[in-house]
N, CA, C and O atoms as a printed pandas DataFrame, in Angstrom:
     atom_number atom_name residue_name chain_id  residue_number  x_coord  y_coord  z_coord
0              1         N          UNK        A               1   27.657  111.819  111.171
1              2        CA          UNK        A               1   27.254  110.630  110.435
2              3         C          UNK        A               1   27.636  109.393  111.231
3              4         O          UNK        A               1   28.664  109.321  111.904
4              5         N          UNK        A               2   26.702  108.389  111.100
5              6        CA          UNK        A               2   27.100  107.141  111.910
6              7         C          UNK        A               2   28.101  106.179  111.152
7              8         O          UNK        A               2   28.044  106.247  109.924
8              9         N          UNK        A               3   28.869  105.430  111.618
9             10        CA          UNK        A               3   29.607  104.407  110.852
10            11         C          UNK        A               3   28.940  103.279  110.795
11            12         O          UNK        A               3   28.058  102.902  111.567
12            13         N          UNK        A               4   29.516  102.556  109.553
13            14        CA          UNK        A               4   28.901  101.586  109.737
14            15         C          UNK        A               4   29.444  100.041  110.393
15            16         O          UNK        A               4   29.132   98.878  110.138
16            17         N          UNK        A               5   30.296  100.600  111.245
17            18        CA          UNK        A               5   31.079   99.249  112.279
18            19         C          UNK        A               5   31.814  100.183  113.181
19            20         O          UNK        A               5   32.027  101.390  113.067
20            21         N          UNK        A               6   32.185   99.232  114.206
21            22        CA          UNK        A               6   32.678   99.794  115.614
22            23         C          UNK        A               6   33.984  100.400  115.333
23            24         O          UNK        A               6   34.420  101.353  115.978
24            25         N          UNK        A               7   34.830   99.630  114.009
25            26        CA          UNK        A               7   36.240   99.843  113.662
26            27         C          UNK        A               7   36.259  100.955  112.733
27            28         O          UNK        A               7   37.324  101.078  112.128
28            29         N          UNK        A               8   35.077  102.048  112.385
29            30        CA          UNK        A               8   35.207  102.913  111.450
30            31         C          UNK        A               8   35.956  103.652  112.049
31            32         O          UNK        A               8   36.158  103.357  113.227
32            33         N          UNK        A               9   36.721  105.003  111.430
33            34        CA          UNK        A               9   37.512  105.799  112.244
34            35         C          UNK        A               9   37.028  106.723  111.266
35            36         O          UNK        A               9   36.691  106.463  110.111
36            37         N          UNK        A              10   37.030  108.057  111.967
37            38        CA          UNK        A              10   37.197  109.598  111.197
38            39         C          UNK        A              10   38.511  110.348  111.423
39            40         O          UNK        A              10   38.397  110.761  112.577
40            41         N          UNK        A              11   39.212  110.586  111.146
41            42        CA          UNK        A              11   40.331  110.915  111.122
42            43         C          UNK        A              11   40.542  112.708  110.773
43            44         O          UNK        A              11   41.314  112.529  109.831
44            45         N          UNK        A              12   40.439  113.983  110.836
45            46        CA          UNK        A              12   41.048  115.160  110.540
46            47         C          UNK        A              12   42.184  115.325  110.362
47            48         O          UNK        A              12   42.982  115.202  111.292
48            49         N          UNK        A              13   42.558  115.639  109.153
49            50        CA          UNK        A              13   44.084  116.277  108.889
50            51         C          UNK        A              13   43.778  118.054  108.618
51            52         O          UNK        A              13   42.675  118.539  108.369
52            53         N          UNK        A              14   44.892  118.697  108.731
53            54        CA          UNK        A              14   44.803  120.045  108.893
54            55         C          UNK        A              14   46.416  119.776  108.130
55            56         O          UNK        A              14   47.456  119.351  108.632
56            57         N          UNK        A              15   46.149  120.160  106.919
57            58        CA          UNK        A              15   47.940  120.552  105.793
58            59         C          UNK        A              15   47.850  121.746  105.470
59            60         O          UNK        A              15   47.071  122.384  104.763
60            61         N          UNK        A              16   49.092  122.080  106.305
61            62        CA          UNK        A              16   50.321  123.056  105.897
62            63         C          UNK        A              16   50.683  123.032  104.721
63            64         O          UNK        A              16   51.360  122.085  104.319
64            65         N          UNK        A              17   50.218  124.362  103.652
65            66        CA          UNK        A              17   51.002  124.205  102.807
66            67         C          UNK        A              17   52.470  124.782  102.712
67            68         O          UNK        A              17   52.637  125.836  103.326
68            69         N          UNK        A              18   53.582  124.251  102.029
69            70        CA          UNK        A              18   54.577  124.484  102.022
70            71         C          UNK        A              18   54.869  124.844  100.511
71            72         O          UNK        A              18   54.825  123.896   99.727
72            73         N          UNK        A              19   55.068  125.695  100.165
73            74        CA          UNK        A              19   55.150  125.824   98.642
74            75         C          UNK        A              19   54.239  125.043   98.053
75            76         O          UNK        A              19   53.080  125.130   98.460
76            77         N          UNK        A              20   54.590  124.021   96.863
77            78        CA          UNK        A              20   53.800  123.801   95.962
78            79         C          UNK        A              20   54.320  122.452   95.783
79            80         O          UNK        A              20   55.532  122.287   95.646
80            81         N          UNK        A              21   53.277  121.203   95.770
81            82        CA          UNK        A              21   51.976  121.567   94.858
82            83         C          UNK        A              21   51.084  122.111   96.290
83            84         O          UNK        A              21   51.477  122.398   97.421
84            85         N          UNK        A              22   49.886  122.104   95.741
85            86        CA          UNK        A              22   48.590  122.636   97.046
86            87         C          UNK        A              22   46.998  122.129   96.249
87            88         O          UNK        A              22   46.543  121.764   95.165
88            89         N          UNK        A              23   46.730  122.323   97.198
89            90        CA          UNK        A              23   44.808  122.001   96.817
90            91         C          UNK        A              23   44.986  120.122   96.751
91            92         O          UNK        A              23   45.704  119.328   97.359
92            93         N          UNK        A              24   44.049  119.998   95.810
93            94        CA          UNK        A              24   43.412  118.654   96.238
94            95         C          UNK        A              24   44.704  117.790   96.558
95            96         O          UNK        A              24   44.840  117.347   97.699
96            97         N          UNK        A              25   45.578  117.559   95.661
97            98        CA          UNK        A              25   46.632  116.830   95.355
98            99         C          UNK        A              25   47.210  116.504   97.015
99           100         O          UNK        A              25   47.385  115.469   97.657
100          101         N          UNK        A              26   47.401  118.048   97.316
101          102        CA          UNK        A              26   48.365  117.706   98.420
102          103         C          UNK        A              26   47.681  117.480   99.821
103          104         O          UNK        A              26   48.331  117.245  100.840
104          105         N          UNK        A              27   46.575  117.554   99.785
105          106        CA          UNK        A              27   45.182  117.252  100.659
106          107         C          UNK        A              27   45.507  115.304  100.478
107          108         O          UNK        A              27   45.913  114.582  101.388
108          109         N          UNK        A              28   45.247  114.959   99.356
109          110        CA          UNK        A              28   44.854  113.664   99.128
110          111         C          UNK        A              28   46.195  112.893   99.896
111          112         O          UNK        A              28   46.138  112.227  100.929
112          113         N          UNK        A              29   47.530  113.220   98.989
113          114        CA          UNK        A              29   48.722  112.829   99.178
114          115         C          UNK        A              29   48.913  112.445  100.892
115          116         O          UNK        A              29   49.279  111.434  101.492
116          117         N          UNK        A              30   48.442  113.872  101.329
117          118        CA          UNK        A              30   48.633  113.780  103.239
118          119         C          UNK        A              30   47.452  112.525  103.580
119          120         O          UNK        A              30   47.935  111.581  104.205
120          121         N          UNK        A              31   46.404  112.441  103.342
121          122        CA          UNK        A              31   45.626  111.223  103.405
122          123         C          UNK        A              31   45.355  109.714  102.965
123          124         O          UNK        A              31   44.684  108.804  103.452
124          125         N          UNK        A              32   46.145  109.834  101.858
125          126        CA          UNK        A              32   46.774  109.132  101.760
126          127         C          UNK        A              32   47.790  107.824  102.693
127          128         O          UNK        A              32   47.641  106.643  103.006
128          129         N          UNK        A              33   49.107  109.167  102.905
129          130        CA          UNK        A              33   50.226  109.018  103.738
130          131         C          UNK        A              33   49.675  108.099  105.373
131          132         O          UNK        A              33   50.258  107.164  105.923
132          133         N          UNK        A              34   48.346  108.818  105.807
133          134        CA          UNK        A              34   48.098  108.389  107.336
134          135         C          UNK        A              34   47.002  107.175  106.916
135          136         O          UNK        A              34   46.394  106.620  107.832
136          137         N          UNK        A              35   46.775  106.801  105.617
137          138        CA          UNK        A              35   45.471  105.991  105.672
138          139         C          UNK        A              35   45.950  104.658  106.451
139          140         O          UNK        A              35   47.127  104.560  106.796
140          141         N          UNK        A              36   45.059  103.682  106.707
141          142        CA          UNK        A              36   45.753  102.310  107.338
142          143         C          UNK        A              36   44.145  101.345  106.614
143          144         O          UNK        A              36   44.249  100.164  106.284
144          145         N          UNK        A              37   43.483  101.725  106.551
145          146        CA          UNK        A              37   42.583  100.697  105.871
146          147         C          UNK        A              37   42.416   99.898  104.626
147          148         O          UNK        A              37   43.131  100.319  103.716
148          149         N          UNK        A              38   41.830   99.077  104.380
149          150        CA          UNK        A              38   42.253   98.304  102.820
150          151         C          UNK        A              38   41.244   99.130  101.688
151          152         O          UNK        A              38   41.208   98.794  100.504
152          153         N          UNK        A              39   40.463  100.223  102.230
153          154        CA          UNK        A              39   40.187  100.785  100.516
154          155         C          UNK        A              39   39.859  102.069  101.469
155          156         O          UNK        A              39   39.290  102.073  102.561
156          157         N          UNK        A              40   40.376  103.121  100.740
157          158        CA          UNK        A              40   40.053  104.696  100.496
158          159         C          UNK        A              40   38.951  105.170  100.132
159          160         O          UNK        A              40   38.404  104.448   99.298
160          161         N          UNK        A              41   38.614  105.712  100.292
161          162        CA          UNK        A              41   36.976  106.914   99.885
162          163         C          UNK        A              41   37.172  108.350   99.933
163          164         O          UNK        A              41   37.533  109.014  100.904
164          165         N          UNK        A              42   36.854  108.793   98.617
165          166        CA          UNK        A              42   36.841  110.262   99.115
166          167         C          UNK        A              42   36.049  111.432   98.134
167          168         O          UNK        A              42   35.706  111.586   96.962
168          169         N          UNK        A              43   36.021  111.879   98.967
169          170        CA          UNK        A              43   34.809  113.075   98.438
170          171         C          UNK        A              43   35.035  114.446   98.482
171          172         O          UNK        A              43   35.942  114.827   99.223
172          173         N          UNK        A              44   34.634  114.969   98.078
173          174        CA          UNK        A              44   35.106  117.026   97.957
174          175         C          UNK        A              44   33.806  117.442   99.259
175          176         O          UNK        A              44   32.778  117.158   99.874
176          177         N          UNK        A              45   34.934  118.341   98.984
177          178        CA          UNK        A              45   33.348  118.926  100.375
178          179         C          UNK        A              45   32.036  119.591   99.715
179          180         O          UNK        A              45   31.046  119.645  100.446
180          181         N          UNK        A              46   31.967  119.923   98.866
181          182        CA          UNK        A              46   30.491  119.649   98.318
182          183         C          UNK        A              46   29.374  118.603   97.514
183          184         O          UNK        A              46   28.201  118.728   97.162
184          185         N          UNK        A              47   30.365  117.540   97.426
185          186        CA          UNK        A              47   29.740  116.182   97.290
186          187         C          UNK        A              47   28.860  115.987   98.201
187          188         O          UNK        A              47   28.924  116.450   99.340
188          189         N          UNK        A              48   27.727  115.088   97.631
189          190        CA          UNK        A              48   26.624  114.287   98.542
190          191         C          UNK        A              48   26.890  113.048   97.514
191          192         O          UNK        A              48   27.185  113.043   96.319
192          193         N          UNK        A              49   26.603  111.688   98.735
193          194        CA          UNK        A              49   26.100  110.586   98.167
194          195         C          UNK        A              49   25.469  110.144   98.994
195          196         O          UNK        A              49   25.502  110.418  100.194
196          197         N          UNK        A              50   24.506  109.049   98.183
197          198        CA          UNK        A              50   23.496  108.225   98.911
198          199         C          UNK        A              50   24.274  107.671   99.888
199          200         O          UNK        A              50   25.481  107.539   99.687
200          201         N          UNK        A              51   23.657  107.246  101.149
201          202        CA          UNK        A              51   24.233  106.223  102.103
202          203         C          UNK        A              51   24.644  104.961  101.547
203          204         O          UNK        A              51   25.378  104.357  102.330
204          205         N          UNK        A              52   24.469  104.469  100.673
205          206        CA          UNK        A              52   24.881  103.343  100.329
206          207         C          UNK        A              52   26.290  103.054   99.041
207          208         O          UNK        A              52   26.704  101.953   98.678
208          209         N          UNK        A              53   26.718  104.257   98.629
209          210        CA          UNK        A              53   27.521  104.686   97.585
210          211         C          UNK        A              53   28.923  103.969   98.097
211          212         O          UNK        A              53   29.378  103.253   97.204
212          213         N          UNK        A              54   29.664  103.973   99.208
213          214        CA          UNK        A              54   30.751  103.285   98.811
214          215         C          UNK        A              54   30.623  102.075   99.340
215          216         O          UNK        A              54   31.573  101.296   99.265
216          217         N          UNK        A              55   29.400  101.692   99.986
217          218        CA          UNK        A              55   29.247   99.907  100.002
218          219         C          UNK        A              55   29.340   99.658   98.971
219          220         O          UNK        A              55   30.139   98.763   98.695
220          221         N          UNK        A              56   28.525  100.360   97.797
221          222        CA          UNK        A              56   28.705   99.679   96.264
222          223         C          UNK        A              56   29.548   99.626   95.773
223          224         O          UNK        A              56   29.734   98.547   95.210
224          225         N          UNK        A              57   30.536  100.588   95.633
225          226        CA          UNK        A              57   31.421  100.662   95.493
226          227         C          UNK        A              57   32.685   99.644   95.373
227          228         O          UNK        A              57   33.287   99.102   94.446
228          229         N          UNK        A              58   32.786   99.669   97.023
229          230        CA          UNK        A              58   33.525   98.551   98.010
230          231         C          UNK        A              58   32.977   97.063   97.031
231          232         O          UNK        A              58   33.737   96.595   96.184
232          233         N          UNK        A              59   31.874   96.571   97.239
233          234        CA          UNK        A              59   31.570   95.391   96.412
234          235         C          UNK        A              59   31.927   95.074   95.270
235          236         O          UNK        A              59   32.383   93.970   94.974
236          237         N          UNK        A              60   31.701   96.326   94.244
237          238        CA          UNK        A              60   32.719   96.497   92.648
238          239         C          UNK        A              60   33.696   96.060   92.578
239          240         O          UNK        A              60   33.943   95.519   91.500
240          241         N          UNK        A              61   34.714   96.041   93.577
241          242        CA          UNK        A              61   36.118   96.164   94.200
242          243         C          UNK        A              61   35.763   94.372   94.182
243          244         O          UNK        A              61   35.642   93.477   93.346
244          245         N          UNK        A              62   35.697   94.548   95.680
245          246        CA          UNK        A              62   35.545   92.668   96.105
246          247         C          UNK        A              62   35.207   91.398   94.943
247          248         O          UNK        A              62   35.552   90.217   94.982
248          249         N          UNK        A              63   34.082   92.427   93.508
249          250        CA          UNK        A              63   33.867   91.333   92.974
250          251         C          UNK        A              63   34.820   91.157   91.494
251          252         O          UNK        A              63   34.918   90.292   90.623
252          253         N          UNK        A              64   35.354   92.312   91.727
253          254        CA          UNK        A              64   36.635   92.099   90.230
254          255         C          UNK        A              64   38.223   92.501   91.366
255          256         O          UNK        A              64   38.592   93.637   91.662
256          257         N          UNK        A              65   38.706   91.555   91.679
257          258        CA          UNK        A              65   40.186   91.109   92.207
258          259         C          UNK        A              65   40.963   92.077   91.132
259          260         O          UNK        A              65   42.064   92.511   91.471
260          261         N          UNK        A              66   40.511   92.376   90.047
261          262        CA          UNK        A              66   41.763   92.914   89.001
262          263         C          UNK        A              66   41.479   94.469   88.630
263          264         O          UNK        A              66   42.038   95.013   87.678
264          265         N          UNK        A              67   40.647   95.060   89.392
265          266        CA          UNK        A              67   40.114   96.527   89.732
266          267         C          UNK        A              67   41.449   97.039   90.209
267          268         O          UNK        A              67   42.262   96.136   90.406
268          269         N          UNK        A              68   41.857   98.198   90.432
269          270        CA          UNK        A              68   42.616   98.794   90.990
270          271         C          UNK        A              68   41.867  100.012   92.122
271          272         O          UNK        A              68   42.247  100.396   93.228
272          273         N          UNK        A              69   40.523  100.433   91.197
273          274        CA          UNK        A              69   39.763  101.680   91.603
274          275         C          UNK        A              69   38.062  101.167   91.275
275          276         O          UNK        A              69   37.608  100.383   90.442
276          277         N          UNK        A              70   37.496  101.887   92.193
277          278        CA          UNK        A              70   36.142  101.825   91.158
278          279         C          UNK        A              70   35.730  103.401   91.318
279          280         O          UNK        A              70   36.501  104.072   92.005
280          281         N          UNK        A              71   34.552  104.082   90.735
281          282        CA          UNK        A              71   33.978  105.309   90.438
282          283         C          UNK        A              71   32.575  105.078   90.267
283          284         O          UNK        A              71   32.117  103.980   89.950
284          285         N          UNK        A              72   31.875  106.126   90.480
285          286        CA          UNK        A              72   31.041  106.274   90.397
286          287         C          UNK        A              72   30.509  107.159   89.638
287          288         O          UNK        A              72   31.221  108.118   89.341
288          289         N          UNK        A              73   28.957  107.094   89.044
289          290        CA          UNK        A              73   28.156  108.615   87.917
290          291         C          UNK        A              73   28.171  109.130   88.806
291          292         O          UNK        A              73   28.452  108.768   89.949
292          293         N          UNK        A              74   27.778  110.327   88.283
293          294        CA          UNK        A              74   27.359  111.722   89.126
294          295         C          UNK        A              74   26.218  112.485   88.466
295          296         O          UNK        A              74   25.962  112.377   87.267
296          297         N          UNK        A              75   25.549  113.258   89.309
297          298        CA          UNK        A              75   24.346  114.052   88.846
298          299         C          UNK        A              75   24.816  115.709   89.436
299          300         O          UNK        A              75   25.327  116.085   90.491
300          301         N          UNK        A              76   24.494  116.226   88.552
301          302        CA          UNK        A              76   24.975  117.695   88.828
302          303         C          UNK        A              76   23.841  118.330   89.992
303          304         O          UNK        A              76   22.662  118.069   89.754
304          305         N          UNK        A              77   24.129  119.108   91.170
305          306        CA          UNK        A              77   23.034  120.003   92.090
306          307         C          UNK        A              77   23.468  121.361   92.340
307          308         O          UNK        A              77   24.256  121.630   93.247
308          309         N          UNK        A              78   23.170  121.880   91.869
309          310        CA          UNK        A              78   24.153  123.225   91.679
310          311         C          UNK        A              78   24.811  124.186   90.597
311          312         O          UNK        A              78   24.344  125.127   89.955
312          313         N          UNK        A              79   25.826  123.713   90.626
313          314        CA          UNK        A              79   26.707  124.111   89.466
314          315         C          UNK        A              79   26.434  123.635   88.285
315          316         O          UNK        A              79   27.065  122.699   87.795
316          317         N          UNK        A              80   25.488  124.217   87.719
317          318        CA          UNK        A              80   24.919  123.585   86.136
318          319         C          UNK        A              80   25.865  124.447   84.850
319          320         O          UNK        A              80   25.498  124.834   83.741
320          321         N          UNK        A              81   26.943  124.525   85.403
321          322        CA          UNK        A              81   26.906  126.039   83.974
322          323         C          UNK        A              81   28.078  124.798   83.038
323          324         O          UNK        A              81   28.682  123.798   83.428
324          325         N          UNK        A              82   27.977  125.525   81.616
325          326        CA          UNK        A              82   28.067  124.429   80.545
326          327         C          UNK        A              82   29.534  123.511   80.589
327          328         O          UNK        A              82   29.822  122.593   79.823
328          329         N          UNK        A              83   30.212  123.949   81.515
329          330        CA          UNK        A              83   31.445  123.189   81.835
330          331         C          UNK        A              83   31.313  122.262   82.091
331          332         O          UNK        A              83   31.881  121.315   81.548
332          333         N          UNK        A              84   30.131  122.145   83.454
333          334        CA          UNK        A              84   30.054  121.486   84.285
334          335         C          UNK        A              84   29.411  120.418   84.294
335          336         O          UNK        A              84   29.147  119.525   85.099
336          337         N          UNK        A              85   29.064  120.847   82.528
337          338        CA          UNK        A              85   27.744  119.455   82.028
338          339         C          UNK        A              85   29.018  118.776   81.049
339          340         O          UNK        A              85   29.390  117.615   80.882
340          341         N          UNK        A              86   29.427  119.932   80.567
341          342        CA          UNK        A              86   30.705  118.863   79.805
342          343         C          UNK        A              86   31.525  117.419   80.880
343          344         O          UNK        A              86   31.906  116.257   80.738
344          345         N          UNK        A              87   31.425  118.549   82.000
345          346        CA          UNK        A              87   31.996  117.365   82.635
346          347         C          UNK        A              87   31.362  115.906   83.067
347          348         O          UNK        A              87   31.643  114.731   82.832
348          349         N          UNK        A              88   29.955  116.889   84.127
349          350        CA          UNK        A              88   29.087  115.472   84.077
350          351         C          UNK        A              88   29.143  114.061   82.639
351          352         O          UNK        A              88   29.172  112.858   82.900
352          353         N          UNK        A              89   29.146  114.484   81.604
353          354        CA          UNK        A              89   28.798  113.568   80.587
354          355         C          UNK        A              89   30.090  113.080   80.457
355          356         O          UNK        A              89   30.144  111.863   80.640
356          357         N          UNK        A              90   31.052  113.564   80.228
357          358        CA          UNK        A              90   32.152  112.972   80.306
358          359         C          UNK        A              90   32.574  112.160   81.488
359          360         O          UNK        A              90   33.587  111.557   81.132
360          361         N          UNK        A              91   32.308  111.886   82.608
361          362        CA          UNK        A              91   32.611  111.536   83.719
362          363         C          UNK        A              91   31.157  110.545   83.464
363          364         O          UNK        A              91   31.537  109.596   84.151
364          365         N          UNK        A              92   30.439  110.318   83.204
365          366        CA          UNK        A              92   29.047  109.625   82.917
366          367         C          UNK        A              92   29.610  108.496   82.241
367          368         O          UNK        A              92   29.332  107.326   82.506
368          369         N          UNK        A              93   30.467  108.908   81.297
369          370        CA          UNK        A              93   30.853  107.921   80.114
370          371         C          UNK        A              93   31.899  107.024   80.306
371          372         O          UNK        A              93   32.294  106.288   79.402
372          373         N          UNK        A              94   32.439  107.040   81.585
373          374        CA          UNK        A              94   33.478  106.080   81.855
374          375         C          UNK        A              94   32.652  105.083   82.809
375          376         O          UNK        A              94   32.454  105.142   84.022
376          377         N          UNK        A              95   32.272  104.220   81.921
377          378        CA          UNK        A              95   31.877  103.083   81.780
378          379         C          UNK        A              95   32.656  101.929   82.727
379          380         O          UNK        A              95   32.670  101.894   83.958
380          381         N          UNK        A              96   33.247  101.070   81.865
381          382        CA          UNK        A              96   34.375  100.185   81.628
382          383         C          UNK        A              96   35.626  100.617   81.480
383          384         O          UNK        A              96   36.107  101.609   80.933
384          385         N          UNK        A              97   36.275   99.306   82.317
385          386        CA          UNK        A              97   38.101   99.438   82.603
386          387         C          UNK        A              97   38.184   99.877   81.341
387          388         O          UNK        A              97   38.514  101.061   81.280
388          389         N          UNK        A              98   37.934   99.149   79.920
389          390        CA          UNK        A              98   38.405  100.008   78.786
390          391         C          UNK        A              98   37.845  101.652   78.408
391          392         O          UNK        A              98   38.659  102.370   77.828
392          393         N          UNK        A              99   36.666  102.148   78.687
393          394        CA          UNK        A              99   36.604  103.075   78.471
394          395         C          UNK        A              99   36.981  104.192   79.143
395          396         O          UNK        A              99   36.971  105.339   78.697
396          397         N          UNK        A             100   37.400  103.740   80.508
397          398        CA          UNK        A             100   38.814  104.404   81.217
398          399         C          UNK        A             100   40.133  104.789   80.696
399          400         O          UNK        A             100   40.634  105.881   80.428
400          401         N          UNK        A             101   40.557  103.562   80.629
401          402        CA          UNK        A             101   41.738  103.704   79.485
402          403         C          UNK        A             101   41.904  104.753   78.808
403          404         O          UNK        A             101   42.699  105.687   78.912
404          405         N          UNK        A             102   40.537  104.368   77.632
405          406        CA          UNK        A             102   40.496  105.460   77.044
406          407         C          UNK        A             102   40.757  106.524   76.838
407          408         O          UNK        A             102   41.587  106.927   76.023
408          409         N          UNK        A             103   39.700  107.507   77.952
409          410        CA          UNK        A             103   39.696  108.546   78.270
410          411         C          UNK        A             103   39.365  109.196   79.406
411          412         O          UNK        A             103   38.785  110.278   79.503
412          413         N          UNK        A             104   39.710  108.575   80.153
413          414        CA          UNK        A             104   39.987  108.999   81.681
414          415         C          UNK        A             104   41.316  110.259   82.050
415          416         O          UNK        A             104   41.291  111.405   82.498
416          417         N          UNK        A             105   42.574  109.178   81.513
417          418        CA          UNK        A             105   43.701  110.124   81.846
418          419         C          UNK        A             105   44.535  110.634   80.725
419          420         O          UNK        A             105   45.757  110.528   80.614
420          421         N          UNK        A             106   43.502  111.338   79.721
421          422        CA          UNK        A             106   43.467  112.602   78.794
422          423         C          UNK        A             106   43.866  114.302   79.675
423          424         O          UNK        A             106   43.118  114.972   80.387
424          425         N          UNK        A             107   44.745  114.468   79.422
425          426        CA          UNK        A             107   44.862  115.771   79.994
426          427         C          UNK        A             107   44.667  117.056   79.183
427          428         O          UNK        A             107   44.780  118.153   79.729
């Protein structure tokens, strides 16, 4: 994939797990740890987005100073089975900082 400026970087990490925790968490945490840029992006490895998804993103950001995060909908390609629609719609429905609140970090 091309960047879109001379200063983009791709970076590979390869984590060792060491006991626990493991999977995404400790994936993110290590990427985290080495990031150096002013906003993060990230995706699972079977995600697709349009080319233009975290410019928009990025702009969401730039145009509310009091954002912490922004997100994006999703459309299911694949994995349709009824979980996975529970999830889509639920993940559809976080709207607004308040409807985040909400029910975003429901466990």
């Amino acid at each position: 994939a091309k960047c879109a400026s001379a200063s983009c970087t791709l970076v590979v990490l390869r984590v060792e797990r060491e006991g626990t925790p493991s999977g995404q968490g400790l994936a993110l945490n290590a990427c985290y740890a080495v990031a150096r840029g002013e906003y993060v992006g990230e995706m699972e490895s079977d995600d697709l987005r349009p080319p233009h998804a975290f410019a928009t993103l990025k702009r969401a950001l730039d145009d509310n100073p009091s954002w912490d995060a922004s997100c994006s909908r999703i459309e299911l390609c694949g994995m349709e089975r009824q979980g996975m629609r529970r999830f889509e719609t639920w993940q559809n429905e976080q709207i607004s900082p308040r409807d985040m609140s909400a029910g975003r970090f429901i466990e």
